[in-house]
MDTraj code that builds the backbone (N, CA, C; nanometers):
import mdtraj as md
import numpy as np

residues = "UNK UNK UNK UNK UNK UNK UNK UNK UNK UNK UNK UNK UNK UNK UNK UNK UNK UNK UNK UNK UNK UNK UNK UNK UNK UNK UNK UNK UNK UNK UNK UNK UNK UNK UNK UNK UNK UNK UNK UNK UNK UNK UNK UNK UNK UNK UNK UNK UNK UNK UNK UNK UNK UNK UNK UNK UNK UNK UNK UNK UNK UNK UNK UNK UNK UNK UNK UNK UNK UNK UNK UNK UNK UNK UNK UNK UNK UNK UNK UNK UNK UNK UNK UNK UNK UNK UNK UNK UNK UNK UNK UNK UNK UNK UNK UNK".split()
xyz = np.array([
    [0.0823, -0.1194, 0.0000],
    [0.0000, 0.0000, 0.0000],
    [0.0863, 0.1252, 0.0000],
    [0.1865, 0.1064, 0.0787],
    [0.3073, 0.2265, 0.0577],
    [0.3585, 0.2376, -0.0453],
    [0.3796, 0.1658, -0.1297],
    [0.4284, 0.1974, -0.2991],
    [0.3359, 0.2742, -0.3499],
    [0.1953, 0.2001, -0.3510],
    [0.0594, 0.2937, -0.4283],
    [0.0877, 0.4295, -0.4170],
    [0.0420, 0.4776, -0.3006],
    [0.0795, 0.5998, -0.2204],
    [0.1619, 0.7039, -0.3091],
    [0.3276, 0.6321, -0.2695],
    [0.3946, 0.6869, -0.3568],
    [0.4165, 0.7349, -0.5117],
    [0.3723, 0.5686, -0.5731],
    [0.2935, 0.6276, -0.6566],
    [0.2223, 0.7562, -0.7087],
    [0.1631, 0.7435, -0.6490],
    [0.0310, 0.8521, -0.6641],
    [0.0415, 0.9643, -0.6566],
    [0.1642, 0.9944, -0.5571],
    [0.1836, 1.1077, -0.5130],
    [0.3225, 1.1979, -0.6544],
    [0.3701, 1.0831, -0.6562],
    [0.4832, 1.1019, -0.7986],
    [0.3903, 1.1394, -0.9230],
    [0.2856, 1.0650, -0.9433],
    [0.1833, 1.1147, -1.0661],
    [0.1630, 1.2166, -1.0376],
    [0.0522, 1.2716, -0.9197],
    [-0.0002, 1.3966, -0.9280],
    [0.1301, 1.4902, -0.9424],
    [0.2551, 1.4905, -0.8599],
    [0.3514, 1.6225, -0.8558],
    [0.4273, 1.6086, -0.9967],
    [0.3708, 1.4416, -1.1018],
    [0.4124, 1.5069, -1.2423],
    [0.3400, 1.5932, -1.3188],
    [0.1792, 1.5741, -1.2913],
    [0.0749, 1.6308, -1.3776],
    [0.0519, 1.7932, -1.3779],
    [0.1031, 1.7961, -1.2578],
    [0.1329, 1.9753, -1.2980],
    [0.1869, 2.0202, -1.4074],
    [0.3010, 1.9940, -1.3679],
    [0.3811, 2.0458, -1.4876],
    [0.3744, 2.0002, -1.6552],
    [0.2867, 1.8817, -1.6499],
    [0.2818, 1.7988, -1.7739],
    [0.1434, 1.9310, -1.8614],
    [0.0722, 1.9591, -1.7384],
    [-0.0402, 1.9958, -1.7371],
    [-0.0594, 2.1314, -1.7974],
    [0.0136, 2.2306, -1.7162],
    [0.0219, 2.3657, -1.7038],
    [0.1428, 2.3669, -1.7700],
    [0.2500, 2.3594, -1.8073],
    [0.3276, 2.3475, -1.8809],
    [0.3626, 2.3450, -2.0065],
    [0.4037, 2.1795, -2.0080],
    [0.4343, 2.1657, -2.1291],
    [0.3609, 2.1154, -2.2929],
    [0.2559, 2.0619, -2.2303],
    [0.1318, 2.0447, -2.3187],
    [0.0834, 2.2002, -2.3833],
    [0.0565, 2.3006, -2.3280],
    [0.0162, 2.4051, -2.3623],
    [0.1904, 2.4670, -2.4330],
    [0.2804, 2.4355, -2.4247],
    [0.4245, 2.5106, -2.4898],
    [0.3910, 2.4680, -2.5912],
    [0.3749, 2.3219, -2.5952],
    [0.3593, 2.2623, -2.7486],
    [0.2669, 2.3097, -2.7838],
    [0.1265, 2.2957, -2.7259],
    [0.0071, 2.3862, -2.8637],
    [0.0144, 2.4848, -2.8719],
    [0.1072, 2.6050, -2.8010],
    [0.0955, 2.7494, -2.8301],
    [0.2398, 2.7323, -2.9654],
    [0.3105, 2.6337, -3.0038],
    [0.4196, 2.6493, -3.0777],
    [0.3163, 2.5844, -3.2106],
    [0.2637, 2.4811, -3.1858],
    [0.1877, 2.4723, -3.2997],
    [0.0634, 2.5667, -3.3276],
    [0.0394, 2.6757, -3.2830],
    [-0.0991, 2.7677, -3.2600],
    [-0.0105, 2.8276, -3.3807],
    [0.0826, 2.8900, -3.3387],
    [0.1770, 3.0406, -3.3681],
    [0.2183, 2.9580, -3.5241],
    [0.2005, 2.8317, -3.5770],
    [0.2277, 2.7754, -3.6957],
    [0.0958, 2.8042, -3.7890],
    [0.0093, 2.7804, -3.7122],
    [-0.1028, 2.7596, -3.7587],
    [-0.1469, 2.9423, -3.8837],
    [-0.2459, 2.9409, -3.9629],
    [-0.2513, 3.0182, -4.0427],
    [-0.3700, 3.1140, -3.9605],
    [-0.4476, 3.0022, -3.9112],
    [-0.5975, 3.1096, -3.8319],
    [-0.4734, 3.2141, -3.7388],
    [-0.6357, 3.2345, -3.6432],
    [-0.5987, 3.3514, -3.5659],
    [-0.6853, 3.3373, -3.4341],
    [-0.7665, 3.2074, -3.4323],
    [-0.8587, 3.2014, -3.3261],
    [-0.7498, 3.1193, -3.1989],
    [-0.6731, 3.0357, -3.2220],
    [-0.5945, 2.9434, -3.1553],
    [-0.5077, 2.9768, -3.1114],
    [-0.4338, 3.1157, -3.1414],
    [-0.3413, 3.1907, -3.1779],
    [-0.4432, 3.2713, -3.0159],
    [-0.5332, 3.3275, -2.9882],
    [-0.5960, 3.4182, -2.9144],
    [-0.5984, 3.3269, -2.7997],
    [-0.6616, 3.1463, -2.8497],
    [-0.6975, 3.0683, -2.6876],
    [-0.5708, 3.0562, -2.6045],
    [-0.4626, 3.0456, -2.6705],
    [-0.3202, 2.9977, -2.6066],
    [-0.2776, 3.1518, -2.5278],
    [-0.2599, 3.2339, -2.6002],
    [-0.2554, 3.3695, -2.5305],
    [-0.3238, 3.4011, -2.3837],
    [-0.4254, 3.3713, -2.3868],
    [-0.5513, 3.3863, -2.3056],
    [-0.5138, 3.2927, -2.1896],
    [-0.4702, 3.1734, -2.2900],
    [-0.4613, 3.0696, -2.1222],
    [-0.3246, 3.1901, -2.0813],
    [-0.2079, 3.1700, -2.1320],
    [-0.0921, 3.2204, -2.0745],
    [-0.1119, 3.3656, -1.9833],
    [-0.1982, 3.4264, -1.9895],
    [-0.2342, 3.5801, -1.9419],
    [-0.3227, 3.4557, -1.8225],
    [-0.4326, 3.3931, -1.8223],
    [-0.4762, 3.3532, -1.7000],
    [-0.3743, 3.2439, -1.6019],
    [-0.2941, 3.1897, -1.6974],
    [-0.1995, 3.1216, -1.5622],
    [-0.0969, 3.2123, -1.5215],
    [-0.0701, 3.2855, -1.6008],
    [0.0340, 3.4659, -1.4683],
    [-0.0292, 3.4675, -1.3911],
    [-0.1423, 3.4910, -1.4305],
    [-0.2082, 3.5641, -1.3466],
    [-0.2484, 3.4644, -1.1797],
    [-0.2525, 3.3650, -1.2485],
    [-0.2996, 3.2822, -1.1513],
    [-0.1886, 3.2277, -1.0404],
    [-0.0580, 3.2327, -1.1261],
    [0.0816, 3.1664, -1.0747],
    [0.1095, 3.3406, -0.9523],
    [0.0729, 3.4656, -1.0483],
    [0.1241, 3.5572, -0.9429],
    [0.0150, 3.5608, -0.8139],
    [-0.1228, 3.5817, -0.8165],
    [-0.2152, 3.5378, -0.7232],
    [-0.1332, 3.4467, -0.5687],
    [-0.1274, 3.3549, -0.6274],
    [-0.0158, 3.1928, -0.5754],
    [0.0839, 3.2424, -0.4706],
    [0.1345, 3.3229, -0.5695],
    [0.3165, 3.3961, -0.4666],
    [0.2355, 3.5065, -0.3870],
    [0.1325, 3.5322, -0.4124],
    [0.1305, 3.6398, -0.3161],
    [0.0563, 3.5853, -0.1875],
    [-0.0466, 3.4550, -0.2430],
    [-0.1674, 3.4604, -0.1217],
    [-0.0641, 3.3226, -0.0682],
    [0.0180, 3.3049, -0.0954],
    [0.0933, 3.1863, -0.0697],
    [0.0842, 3.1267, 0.1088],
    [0.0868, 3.2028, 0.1943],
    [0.0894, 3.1551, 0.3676],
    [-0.0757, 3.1249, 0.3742],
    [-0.1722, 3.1970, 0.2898],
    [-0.3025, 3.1714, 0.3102],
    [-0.3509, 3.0562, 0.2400],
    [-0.2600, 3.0148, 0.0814],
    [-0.3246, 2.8711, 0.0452],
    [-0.2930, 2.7982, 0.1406],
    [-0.1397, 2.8230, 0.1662],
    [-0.1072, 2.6617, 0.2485],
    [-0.1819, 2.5934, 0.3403],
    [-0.2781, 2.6894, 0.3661],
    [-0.3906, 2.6194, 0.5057],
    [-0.5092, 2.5245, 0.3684],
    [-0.4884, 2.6032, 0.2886],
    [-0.6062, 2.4748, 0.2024],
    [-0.5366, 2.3607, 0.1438],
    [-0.6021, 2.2272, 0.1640],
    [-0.5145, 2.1077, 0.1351],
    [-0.5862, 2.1131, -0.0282],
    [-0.6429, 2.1746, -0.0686],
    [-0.6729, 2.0844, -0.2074],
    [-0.6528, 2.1965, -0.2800],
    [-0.5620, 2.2598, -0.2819],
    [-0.5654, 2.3923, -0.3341],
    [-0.4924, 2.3315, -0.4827],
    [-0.3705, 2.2903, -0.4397],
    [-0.2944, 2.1880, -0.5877],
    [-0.3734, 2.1461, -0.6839],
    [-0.5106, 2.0693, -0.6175],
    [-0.5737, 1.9553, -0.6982],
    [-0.6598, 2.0554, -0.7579],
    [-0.6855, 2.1625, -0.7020],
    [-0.8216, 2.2706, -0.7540],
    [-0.7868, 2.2554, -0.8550],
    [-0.6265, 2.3673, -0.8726],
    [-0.5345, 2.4732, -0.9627],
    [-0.5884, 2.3769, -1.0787],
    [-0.4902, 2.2539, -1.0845],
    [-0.4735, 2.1254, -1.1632],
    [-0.6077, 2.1539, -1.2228],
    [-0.7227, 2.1614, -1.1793],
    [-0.7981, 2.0604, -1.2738],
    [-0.8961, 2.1931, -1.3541],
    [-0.8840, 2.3258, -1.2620],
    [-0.8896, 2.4023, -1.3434],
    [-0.7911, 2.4474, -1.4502],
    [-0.7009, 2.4435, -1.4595],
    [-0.6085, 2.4322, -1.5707],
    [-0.6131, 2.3365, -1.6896],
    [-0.6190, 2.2203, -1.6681],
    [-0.6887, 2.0985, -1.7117],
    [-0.8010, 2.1769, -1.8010],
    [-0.9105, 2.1802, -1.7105],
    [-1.0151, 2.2164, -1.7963],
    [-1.0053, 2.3685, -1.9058],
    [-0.9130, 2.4291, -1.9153],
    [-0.8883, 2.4918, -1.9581],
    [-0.7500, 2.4641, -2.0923],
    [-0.7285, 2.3621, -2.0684],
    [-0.6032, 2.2942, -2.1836],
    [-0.6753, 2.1961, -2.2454],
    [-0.7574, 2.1037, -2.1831],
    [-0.8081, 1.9786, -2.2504],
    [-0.9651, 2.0332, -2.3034],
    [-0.9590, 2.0043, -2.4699],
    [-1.1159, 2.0066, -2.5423],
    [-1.1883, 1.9179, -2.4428],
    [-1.1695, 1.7976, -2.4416],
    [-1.2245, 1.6845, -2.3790],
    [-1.2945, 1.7453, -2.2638],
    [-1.2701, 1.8486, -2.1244],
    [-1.3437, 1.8557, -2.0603],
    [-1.3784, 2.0036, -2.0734],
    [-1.4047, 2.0644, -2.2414],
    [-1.4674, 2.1892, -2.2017],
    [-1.3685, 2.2917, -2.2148],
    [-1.2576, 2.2277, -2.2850],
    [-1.1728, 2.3598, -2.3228],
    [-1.2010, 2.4694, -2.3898],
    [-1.1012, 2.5353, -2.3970],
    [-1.0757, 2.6103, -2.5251],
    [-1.2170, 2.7622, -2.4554],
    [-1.1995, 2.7954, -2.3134],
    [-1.2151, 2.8988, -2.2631],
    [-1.1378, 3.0308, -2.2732],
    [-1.1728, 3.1395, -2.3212],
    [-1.1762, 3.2117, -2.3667],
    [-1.1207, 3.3173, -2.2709],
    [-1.0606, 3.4309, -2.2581],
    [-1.0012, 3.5070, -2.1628],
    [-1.1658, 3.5772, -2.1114],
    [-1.2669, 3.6180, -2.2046],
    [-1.3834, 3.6863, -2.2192],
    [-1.4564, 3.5955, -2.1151],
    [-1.4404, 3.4941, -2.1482],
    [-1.5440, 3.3595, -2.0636],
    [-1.4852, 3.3420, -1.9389],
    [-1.3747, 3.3880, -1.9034],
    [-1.2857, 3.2926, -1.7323],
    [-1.3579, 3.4575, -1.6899],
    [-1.3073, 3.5654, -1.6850],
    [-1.3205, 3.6825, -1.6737],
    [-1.4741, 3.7455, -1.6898],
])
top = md.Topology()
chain = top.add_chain()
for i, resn in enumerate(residues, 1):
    res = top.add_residue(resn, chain, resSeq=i)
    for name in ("N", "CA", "C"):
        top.add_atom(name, md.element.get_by_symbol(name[0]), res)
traj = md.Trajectory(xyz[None], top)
């Protein structure tokens, strides 16, 4: 049961970064290829809401630490904001 655990805990502290990261580097490098101009605006939009969200973070930082699910929130709002699958492709107009 202590492996699981560990496990688990190694997944989630990869999915951040897999998440908020580098998945969105790659579609904002293939956006900026792309000929439109709409994909080109969603990738922007996320990047202006995760500053924003990463500076939020550093500042309220002694006040998240009292919330335990604050990680898993971030995550899955981010998530839903990178992945079509659950409803992506939110809009700076739409979070705001």
């Amino acid at each position: 049961m202590s492996r699981f655990w560990t496990l688990l805990s190694n997944l989630h502290a990869l999915a951040g970064p897999v998440v908020m990261l580098l998945y969105p580097l790659y579609a904002s490098v293939i956006a900026i290829e792309t000929p439109g101009k709409e994909d080109d605006e969603q990738w922007l939009a996320y990047w202006i809401l995760y500053s924003l969200l990463t500076l939020t973070e550093m500042v309220l930082q002694s006040v998240l630490e009292w919330i335990p699910i604050w990680y898993t929130v971030k995550l899955v709002f981010m998530a839903c904001m990178v992945l079509p699958q659950l409803g992506g492709q939110l809009s700076y107009m739409k979070v705001l």
